[in-house]
C-alpha positions in Angstrom: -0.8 52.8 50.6 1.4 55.9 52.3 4.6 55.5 53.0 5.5 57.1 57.3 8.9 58.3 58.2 10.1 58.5 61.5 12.4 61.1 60.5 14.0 61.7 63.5 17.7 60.6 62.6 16.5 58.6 59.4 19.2 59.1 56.7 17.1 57.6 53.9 14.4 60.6 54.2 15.2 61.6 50.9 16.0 58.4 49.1 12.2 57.2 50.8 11.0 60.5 48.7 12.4 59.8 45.7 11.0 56.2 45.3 7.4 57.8 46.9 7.2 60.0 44.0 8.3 57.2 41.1 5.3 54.9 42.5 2.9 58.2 43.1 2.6 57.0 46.6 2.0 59.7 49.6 4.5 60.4 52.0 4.6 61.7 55.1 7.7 62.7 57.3 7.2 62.5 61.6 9.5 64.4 63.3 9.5 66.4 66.8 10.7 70.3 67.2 14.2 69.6 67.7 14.9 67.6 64.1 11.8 70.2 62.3 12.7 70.2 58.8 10.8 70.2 55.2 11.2 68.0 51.5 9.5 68.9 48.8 7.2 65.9 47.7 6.9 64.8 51.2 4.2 66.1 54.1 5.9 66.6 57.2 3.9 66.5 60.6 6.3 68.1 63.2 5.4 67.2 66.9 6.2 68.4 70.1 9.3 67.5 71.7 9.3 64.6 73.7 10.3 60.7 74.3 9.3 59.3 71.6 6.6 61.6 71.1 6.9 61.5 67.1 6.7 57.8 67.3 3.2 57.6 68.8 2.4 59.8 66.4 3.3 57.8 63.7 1.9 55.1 65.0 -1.1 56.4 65.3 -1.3 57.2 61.2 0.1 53.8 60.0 -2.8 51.6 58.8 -2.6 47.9 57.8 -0.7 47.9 54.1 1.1 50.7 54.7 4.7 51.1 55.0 6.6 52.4 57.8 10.6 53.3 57.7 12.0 53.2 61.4 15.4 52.0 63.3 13.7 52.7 66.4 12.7 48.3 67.2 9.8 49.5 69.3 8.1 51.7 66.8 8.8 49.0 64.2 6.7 46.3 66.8 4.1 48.8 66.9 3.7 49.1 63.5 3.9 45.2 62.9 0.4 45.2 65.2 -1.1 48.1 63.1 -0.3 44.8 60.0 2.3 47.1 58.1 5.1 47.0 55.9 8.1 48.2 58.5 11.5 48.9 56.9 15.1 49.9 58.9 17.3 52.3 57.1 19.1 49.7 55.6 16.1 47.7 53.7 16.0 45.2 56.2 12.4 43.9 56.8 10.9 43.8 60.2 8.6 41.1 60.6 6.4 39.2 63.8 9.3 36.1 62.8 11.9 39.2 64.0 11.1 42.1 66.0 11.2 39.7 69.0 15.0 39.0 68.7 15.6 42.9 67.9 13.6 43.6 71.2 15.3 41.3 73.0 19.0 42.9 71.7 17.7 46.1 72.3 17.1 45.2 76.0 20.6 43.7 76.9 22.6 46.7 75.1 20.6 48.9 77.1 21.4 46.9 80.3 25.4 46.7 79.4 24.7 50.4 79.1 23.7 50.8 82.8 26.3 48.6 84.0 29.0 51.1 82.7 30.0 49.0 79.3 30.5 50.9 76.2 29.4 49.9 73.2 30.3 50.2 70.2 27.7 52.3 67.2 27.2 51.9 63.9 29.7 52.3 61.2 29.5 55.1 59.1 27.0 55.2 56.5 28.1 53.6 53.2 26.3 54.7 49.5 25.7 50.7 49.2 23.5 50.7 52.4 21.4 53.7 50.3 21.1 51.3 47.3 20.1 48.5 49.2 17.7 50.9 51.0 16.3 52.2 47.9 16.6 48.2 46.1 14.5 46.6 49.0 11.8 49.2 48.8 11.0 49.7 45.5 10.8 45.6 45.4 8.1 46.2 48.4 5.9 48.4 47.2 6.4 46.2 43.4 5.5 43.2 45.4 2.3 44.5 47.4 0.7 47.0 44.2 1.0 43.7 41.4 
């Protein structure tokens, strides 16, 4: 079992590390030029810039029992097919039962988008969201090495 980052924007990267190295698990950070950056404890696999170039890379790695930590919804489908464990930012499990609805969101925020309507983001990050992060993954990787 390794455990992939999509780096990119993830703000768990280090909180991902820190449980990698309590279970001795591998763990390997994907990121493209523009968000290059190193951890110690972590492998980090920087790829050229480009939509969703790090992604596809990822993608590529992730094997069946693996884990995957991603916002991005289509990644996270990918990653479903590849049979891994796929994780948001907030612990929140992706599963097949899921990503569907996700997409599906995904799609019609993108077409308000076009048509001019704004959106509102996310709320800024709280430390509970870390905990619950950090909670939900250690009970994961507990559940799937017993």
């Amino acid at each position: 079992m390794k455990i992939y980052i999509d780096a990119d924007g993830c703000p768990v990267v280090d909180e991902a590390i820190s449980v990698a190295r309590e279970f001795s698990l591998p763990c390997v950070l994907i990121c493209d030029t523009s968000h290059s950056f190193e951890r110690q404890g972590a492998e980090t696999i920087t790829v050229d810039k480009g939509a969703d170039s790090a992604d596809f890379y990822l993608v590529n790695l992730v094997s069946g029992g693996d884990i995957a930590i991603t916002q991005d919804y289509g990644l996270a489908a990918m990653c479903l097919s590849k049979k891994a464990i796929v994780l948001n930012q907030d612990g929140k499990q992706y599963t097949n039962e899921n990503i569907s609805g996700l997409l599906e969101m995904r799609a019609a925020a993108k077409k308000a988008r076009r048509a001019g309507k704004h959106l509102k983001g996310p709320k800024k990050r709280s430390p509970e969201q870390d905990e619950m992060f950090t909670d939900s993954l250690k009970r994961i990787i507990t559940e799937v090495t017993k």
